[in-house]
C-alpha positions, 0 to 999 in steps of 0.5 A: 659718551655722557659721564655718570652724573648724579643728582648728589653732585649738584649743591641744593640749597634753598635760597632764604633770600628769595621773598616768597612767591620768587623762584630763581633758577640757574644752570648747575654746569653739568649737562645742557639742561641740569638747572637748579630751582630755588625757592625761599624755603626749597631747592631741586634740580630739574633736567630734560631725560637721557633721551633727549641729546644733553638731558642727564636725567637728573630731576624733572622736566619743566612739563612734569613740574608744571604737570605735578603742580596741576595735579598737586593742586587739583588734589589739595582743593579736593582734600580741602573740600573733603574735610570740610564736608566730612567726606572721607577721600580714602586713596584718591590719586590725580595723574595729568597728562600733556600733549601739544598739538600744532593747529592748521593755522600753525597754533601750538595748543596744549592739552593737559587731561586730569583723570582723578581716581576716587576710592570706590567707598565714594558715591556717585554723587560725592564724585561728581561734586568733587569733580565740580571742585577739581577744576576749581583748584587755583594752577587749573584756573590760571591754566585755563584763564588769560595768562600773560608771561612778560620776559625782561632784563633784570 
């Protein structure tokens, strides 16, 4: 039986002596997965779900921070053209979903699909040119462009 472990357990301290743009994360000691994430000026845990054998469900998992990082972004660059334009954006929500699957020739390949809820006041026009401006967003362009992950000892 997993103990009752709750997030208030878990010191989160940013680290101010991370430069920016450097993340550092460490495992925390409770669970098999509980990590915490530390930036220069922000600190969370993150976690796998109780579902899955050692995730305490603490925070997050690495899929939904890099699925909140494509929403977040996608929603930020919208809102940035909006107020450029004077475009009144109202309640617009993004959601990302992700999905993998394994291709016949073994290939892993991810699917991430960004469905953007506009307020109904916005023309069909505004839309789609939002929808041009979404996939703009800097996490979507890196996502979709040649990425390179180099792991080293440190």
């Amino acid at each position: 039986m997993t103990e009752n472990i709750s997030a208030e357990k878990i010191e989160v301290v940013a680290d101010a002596e991370l430069p920016t743009g450097m993340v550092s994360v460490r495992a925390t000691g409770e669970g098999d997965f509980t990590t915490l994430v530390q930036t220069k000026h922000y600190a969370w845990v993150m976690d796998e779900p109780e579902s899955v054998p050692g995730g305490l469900g603490l925070g997050p998992n690495p899929y939904e921070m890099l699925q909140s990082a494509l929403a977040s972004c996608t929603l930020m660059t919208v809102g940035m053209y909006a107020r450029r334009k004077n475009i009144e954006l109202g309640d617009t929500r993004v959601s990302v979903t992700h999905c993998a699957q394994l291709m016949p020739n073994k290939e892993r390949r991810s699917r991430f699909a960004v469905v953007i809820e506009f307020a109904e006041s916005l023309s069909f026009e505004q839309r789609t040119r939002l929808l041009e401006i979404a996939r703009r967003c800097p996490v979507h362009k890196t996502l979709t462009g040649t990425v390179e992950v180099v792991a080293e000892e440190g």
